[in-house]
C-alpha positions in Angstrom: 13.6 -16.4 2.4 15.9 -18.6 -0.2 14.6 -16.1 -3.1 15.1 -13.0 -0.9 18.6 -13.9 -0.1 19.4 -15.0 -3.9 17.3 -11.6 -5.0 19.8 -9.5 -2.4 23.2 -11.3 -3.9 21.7 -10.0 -7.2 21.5 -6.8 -6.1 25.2 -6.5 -4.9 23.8 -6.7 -1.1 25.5 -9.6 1.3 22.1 -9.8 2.6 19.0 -8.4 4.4 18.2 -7.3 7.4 14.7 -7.4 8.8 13.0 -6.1 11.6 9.2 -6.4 12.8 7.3 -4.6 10.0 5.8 -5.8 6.8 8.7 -7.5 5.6 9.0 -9.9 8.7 5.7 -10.9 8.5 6.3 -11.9 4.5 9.0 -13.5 4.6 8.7 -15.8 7.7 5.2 -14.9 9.2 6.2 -13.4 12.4 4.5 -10.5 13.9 5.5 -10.0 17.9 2.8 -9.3 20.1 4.3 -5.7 20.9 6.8 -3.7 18.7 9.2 -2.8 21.4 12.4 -0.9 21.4 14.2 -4.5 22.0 15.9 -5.7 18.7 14.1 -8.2 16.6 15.3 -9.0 13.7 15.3 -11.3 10.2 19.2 -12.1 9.4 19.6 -13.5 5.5 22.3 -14.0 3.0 22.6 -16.2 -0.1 24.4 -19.7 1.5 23.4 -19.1 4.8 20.9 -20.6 7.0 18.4 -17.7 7.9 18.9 -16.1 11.5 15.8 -14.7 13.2 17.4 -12.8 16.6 15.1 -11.6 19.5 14.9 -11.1 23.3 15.0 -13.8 25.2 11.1 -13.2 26.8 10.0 -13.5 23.4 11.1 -16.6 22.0 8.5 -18.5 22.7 6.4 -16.3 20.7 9.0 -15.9 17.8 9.0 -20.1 18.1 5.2 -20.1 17.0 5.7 -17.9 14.1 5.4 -20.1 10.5 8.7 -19.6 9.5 10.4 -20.6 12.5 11.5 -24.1 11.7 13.3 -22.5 9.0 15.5 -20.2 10.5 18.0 -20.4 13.5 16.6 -18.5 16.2 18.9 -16.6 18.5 18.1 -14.7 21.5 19.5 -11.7 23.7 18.8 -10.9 27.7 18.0 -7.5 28.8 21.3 -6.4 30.2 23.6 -7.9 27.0 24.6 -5.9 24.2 21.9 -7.1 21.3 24.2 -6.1 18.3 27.1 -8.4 19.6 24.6 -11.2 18.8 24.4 -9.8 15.3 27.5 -9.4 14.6 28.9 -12.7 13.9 26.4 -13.3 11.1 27.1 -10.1 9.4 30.0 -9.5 6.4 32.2 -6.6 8.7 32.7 -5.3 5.2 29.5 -6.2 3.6 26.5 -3.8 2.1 23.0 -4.6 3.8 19.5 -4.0 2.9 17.8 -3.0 5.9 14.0 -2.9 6.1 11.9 0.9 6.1 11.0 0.8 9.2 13.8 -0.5 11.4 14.1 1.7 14.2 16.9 4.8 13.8 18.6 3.0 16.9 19.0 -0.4 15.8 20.5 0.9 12.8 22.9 3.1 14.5 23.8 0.3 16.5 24.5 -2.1 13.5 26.9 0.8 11.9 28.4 1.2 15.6 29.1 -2.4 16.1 30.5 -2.6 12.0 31.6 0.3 11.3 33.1 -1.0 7.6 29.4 -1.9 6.7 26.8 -0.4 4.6 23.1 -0.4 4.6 20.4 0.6 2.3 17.0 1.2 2.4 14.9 -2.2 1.4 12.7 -0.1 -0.9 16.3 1.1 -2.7 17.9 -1.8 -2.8 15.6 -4.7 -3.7 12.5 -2.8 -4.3 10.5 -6.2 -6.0 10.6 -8.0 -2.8 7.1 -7.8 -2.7 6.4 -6.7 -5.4 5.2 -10.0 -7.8 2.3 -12.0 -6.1 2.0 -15.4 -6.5 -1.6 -17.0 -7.4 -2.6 -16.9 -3.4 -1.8 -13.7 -3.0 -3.5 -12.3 -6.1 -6.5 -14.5 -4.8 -6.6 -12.7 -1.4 -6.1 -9.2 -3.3 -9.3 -10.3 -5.9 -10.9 -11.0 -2.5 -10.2 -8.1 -0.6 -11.2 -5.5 -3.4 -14.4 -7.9 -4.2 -15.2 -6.8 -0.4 -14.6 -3.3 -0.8 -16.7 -3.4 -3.9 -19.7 -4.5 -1.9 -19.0 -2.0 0.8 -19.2 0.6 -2.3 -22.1 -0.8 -3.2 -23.5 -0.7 0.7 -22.7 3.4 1.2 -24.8 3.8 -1.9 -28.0 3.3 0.2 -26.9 5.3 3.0 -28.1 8.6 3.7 -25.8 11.4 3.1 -27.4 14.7 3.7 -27.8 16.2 6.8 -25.0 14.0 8.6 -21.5 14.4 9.3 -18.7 13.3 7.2 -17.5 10.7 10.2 -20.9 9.2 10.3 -20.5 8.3 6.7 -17.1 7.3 7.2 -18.3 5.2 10.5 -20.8 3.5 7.6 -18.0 2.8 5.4 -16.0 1.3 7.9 -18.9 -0.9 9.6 -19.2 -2.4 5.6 -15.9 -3.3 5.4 -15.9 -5.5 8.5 -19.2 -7.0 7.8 -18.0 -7.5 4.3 -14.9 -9.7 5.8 -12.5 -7.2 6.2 -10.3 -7.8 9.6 -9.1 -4.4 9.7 -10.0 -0.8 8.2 -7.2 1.6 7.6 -8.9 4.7 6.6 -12.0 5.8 5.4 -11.7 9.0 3.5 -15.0 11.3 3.3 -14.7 14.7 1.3 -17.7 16.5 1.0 -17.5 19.6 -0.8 -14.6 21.4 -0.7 -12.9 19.2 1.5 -13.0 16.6 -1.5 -10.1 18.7 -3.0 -7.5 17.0 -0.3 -7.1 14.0 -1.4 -6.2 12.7 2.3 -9.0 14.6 4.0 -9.7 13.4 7.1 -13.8 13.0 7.5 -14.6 15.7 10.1 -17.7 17.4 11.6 -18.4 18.9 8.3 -22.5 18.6 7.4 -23.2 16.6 4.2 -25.1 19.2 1.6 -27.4 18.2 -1.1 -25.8 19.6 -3.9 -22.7 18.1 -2.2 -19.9 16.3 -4.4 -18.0 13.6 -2.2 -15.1 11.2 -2.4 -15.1 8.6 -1.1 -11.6 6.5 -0.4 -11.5 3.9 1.7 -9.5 0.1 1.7 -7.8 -2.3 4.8 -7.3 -5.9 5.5 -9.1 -8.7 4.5 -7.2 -12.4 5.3 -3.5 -10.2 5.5 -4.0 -8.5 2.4 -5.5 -5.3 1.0 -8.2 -3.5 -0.6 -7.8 0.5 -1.4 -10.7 2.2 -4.0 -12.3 5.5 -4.4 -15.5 6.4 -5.8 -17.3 9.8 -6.3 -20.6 10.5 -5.4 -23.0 13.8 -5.7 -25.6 14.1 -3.3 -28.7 14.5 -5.3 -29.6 14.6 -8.8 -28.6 18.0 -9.7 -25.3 17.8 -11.0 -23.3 20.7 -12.0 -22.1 20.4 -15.6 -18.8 21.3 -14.1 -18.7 18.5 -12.0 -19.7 16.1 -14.8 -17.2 17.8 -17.3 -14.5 17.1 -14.6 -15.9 13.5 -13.3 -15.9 12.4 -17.3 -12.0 14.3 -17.2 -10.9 11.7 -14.6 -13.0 8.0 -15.6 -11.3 9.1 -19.1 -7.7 9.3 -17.7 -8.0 6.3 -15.1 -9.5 4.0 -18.2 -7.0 5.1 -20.6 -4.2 4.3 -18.1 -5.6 1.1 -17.4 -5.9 -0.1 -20.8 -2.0 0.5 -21.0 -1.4 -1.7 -18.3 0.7 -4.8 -20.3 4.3 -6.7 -19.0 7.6 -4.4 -19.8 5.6 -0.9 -19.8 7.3 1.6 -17.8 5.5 2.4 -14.2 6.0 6.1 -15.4 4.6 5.8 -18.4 1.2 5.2 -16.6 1.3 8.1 -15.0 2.3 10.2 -17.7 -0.5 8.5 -19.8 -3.2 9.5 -17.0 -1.6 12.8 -16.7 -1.8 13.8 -20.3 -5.2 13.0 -20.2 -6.3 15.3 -18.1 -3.5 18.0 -18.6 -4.7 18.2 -22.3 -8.3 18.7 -20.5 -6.8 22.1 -19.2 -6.9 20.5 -15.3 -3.4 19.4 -15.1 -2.1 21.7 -12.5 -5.2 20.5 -10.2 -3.7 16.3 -10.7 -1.3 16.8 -7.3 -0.4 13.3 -6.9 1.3 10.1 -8.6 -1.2 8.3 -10.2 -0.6 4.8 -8.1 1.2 2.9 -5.4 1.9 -1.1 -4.8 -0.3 -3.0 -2.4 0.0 -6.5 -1.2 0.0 -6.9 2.9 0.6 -3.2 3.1 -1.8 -0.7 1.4 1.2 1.5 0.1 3.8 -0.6 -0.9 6.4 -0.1 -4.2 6.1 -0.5 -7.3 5.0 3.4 -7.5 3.4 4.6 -10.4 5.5 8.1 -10.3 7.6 10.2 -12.6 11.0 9.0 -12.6 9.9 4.9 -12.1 11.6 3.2 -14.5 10.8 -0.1 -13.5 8.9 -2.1 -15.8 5.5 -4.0 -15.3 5.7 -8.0 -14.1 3.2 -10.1 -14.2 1.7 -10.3 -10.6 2.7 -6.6 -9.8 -0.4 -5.7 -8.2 -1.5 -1.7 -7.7 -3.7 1.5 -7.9 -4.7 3.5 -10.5 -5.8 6.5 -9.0 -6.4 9.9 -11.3 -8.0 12.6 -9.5 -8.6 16.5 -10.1 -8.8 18.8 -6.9 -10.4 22.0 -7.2 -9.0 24.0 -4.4 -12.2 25.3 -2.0 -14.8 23.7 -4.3 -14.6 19.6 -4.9 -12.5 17.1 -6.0 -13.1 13.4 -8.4 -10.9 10.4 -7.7 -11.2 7.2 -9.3 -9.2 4.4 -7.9 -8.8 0.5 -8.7 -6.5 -1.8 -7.7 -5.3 -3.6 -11.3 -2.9 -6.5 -11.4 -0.7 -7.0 -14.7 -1.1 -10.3 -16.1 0.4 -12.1 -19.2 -1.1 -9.6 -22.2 -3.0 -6.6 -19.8 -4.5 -5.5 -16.8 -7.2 -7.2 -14.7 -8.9 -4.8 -12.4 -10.1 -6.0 -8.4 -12.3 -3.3 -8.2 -15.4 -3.5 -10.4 -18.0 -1.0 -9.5 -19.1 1.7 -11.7 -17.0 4.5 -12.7 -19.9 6.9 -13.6 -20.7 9.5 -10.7 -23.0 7.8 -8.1 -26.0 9.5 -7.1 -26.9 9.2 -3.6 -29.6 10.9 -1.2 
């Protein structure tokens, strides 16, 4: 919370403000039972002692939350006006950072009750708040994509012709708890031409031999992520189209990898996986940004995106995702989640790239 609120006065913010989300839960460790439309929220500034306000009925959770000895905790009855408990800890002339995913309300309050204050976005304003993990962090990350890996490794032997994308999805998911994962937050299954979505939902669509199929699929293991993709052909019959294209896309994911090093622009990996397969004659068919942060969140910044300037840390941990979508045919992802270190890139995802062959 110290760094934060130093990190914030940096930034030309008089603080943060923080409600239940990701952000909480990093920065002191509480996560309320139920996300209501109550305010809750985190109140920090560089010099101050850090203000945690919430209803009164929930104080006794907000008391059990790690950071609590740490920060002054404040409370609000149904029937009082919550922002007048904010107020007196807030600059009335002072520019805020204010977490994603406050409510619209809250905010509107806040500029209601201080009308000379400004907020901004967390993810505008101090957009390396998560961004750097420490070594516990980058040990739960190595953990949670070591998991996925094994669940990769699982879906391998699983029948896929002749079922239903969800059942192979239902699979993937059943892996990722048994391989220690506390939560799954998406298993992607694209069979044929739905692989060219890249966030197809698995449906009722029957599994073909002859079928190409990615498969993307991450959550939570011990509070922090996993996210890969692998693609797969159902049989041994490949299409020298799909291998062309397969090869297209484990060429551009390596060769951004291998520029992963401290002080490279987070555009410049995109436009080094885009180039590759742009100069391969598929670049209208690469329709997304080539990577996203992940830490307790599976999409978090630092984006790997046109237009990011921000240069690789050490500890910055994300995807590298290249993909080629053939509109009404198939679709190739490869995805690992890399972390930059000292003089590279170290990968937490270390199953083979070549095209898996399953039955």
């Amino acid at each position: 919370m110290a760094r934060a609120a130093a990190d914030a006065a940096a930034a030309g913010l008089a603080g943060l403000i923080v409600a239940p989300g990701p952000d909480l839960a990093y920065l002191c460790g509480y996560r309320p039972t139920a996300i209501t439309e109550r305010l809750t929220a985190l109140v920090l500034g560089a010099g101050r002692e850090p203000a945690l306000i919430v209803p009164r009925l929930e104080r006794p959770d907000a008391e059990k939350a790690p950071g609590a000895p740490a920060v002054r905790l404040l409370d609000w009855s149904d029937g009082e006006d919550p922002y007048a408990t904010a107020v007196p800890l807030l600059d009335p002339a002072g520019r805020y950072g204010i977490s994603d995913n406050t409510w619209a309300m809250h905010l509107l309050g806040l500029q209601g009750a201080l009308p000379g204050a400004g907020f901004t976005a967390l993810t505008a304003g101090l957009p390396m708040l998560r961004a750097v993990k420490d070594t516990d962090e980058l040990d739960r990350l190595a953990a949670a994509g070591g998991a996925a890996d094994a669940a990769y490794r699982g879906i391998l032997e699983v029948p896929f012709a002749g079922r239903r994308e969800t059942d192979v999805a239902a699979d993937l998911g059943a892996l990722l708890i048994q391989y220690g994962h506390s939560q799954v937050d998406f298993t992607v299954v694209g069979s044929g031409p739905n692989g060219a979505d890249p966030h197809h939902e698995a449906g009722d669509r029957v599994i073909e031999p002859g079928d190409t199929v990615v498969l993307d699929f991450g959550g939570l293991k011990d509070g922090y992520g996993s996210d890969t993709t692998r693609t797969v052909h159902v049989g041994p019959d490949v299409p020298a189209e799909v291998r062309t294209v397969h090869d297209v896309v484990r060429l551009a994911q390596q060769t951004a990898f291998e520029a992963v090093r401290p002080g490279v622009g987070c555009q410049e990996i995109d436009r080094i996986a885009r180039r590759v397969i742009t100069e391969a004659g598929y670049g209208e068919y690469f329709i997304h940004r080539t990577g996203h942060g992940i830490g307790i969140t599976t999409h978090e910044p630092p984006y790997l995106v046109e237009g990011e300037e921000q240069p690789l840390v050490p500890g910055m941990c994300f995807s590298i995702e290249p993909g080629i979508y053939l509109p009404g045919r198939f679709g190739v992802r490869i995805e690992d989640i890399v972390t930059v270190t000292a003089n590279g890139g170290r990968r937490f995802n270390n199953t083979p790239h070549e095209l898996g062959i399953v039955s």
